[in-house]
C-alpha positions in Angstrom: 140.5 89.5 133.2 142.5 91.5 130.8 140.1 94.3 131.3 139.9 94.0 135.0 143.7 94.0 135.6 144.0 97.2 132.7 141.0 99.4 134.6 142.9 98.5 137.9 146.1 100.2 136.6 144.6 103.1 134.9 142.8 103.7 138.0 146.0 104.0 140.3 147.8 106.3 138.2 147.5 109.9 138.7 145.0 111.7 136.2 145.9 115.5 136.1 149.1 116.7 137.2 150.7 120.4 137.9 154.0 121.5 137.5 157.2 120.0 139.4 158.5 122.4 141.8 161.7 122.0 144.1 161.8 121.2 147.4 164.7 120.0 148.7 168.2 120.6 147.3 171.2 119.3 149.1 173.6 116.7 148.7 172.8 116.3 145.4 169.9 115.0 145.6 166.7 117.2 144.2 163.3 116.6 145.3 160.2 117.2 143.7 156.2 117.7 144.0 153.6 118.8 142.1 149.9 118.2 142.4 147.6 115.1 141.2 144.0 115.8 140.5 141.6 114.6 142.9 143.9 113.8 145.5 145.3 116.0 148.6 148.5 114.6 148.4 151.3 115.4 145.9 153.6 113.1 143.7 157.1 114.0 144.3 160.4 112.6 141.9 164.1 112.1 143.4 166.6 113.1 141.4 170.4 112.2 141.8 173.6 111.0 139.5 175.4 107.9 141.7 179.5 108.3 140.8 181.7 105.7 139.4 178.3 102.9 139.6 176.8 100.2 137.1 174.0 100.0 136.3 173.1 96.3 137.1 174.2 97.1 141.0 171.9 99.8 141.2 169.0 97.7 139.7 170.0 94.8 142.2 169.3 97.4 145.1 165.6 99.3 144.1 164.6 95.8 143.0 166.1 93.2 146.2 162.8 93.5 148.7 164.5 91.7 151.3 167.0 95.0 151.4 163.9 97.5 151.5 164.6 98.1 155.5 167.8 99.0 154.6 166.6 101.5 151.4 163.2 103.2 152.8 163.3 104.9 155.7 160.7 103.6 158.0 160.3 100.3 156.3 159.6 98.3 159.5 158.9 94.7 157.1 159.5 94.1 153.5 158.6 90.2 152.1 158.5 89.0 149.1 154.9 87.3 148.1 155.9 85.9 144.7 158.9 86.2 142.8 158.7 86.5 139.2 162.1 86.2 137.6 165.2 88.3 138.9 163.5 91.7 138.8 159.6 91.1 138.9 158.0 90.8 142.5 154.7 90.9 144.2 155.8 91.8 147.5 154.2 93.1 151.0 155.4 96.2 153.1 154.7 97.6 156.3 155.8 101.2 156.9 156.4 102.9 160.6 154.7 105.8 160.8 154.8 108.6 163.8 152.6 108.8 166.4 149.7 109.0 166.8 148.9 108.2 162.9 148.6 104.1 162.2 150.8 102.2 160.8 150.4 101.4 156.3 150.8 98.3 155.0 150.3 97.7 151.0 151.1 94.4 148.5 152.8 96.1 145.5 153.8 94.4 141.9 157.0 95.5 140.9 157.7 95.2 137.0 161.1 96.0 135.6 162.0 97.3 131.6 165.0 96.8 130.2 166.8 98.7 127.5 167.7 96.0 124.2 171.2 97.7 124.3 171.8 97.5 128.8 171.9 101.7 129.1 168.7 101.8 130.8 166.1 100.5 132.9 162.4 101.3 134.3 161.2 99.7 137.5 157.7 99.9 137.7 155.6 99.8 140.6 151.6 100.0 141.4 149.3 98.6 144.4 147.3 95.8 144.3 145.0 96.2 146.6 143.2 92.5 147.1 146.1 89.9 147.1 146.4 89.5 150.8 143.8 90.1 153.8 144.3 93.0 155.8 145.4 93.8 158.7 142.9 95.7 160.9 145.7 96.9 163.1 147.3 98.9 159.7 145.5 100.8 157.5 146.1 99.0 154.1 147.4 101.1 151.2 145.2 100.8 148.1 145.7 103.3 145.4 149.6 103.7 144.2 152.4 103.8 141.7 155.6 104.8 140.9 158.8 104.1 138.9 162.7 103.8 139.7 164.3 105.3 136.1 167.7 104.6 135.7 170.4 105.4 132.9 174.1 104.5 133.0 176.3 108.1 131.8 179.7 107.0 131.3 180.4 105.7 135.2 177.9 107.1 136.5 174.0 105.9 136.8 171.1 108.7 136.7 168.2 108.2 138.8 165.1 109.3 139.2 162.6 108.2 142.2 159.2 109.2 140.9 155.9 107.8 143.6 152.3 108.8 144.0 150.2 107.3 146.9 147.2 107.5 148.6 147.5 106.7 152.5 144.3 106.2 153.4 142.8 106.9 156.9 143.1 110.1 158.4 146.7 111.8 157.9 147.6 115.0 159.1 148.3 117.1 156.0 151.8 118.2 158.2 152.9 114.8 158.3 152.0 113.9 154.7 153.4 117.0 153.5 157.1 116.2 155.0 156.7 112.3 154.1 156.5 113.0 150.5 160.2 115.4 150.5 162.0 113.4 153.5 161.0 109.5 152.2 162.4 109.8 149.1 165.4 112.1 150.2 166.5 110.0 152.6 166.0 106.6 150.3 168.2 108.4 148.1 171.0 108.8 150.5 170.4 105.2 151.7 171.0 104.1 148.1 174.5 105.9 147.7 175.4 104.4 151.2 174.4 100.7 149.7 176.1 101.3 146.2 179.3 102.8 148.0 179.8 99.6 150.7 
C-alpha cells in the first residue's frame, strides 16, 4: 500500500523542469512559468509579501475549502470529503471553465508542514485520482500538485503559490496558456482582499 500510494505521488509531480520566467508583474504580485517535461502545459509560482499579516490567518485561508469560491477564481464548488485535523483535507472541486471547453472537477489531499519554531509553513497539495466516481458531465482532473509556502517577515507573511496540472480532455493551448498567469494572479488578489476584511 505504501508503495502504491509513494509511486502515485512520484507520478504526479513534474519530472524535468525549465527555467522560471516572468509573466505578469503588477500589483505586487509576480507570476511565473516554466516548462515540465512531457507535458504541454507549464507550472507557474505566485509570488507576493501580504503587509502587517500573521501567519496563522493566512494558513486559515489556503487551507478553509469551504472559502475556496471565495479564493479561486472560477471555483464554482469546493466540499470537503474528509477532514484530517485543522489543516489536512481530502476535498472535491469543481472549476467553471469558458465556453465551449467542459467543466474540471478533481478530489485533491491537502497536507500542511509546520515549522517547530511557527515562522513557516508548507501546504501541500496532489490529485488523487480514484476517491470519488466521476462525473461524465466534467472531465475529471487526474494528474496534479502544488504547494502554498508561507513565511512570516517581521509583520508581514511571504507567499509563494507554486501548481502544476494536467486538465485533461481537449484544451485550447490559448485558454490554458492564460489560465496558468490569470488563476493564480487573481487568487493572489482574492487572498489580500480576505486577509484585509
Amino acid at each position: 500500500m505504501i508503495l502504491i500510494a509513494a509511486i502515485a505521488l512520484l507520478t504526479a509531480l513534474p519530472t524535468g523542469i525549465g527555467e522560471w520566467s516572468l509573466k505578469k508583474d503588477q500589483d505586487d504580485i509576480k507570476v511565473y512559468t516554466r516548462s515540465v517535461e512531457g507535458s504541454a502545459i507549464a507550472e507557474f509560482k505566485a509570488v507576493t509579501t501580504l503587509n502587517n499579516a500573521r501567519l496563522a490567518d493566512v494558513l486559515d485561508i489556503v487551507t478553509n475549502v469551504s472559502g475556496f469560491m471565495e479564493l479561486f477564481p472560477n471555483c464554482a464548488e469546493a466540499t470537503v470529503l474528509e477532514q484530517q485535523g485543522r489543516y489536512n483535507t481530502v476535498h472535491y472541486i469543481r472549476t467553471d471553465v469558458p465556453f465551449p471547453v467542459s467543466d474540471r472537477d478533481g478530489v485533491y489531499e491537502q497536507r500542511t508542514e509546520m515549522d517547530p519554531a511557527g515562522g513557516a509553513a508548507t501546504v501541500t497539495i496532489r490529485a488523487l485520482s480514484d476517491r470519488i466516481p466521476e462525473n461524465k458531465k466534467l472531465v475529471r482532473i487526474t494528474r496534479a500538485s502544488g504547494t502554498w509556502k508561507l513565511t512570516q517577515a517581521g509583520s508581514n507573511v511571504n507567499v509563494i503559490y507554486q501548481f502544476h496540472g494536467e486538465p485533461g480532455g481537449a484544451v485550447p493551448a490559448w485558454l490554458a496558456n492564460s489560465f496558468i498567469v490569470d488563476q493564480p494572479f487573481g487568487t493572489m488578489q482574492n487572498l489580500r482582499k480576505i486577509v484585509a476584511q
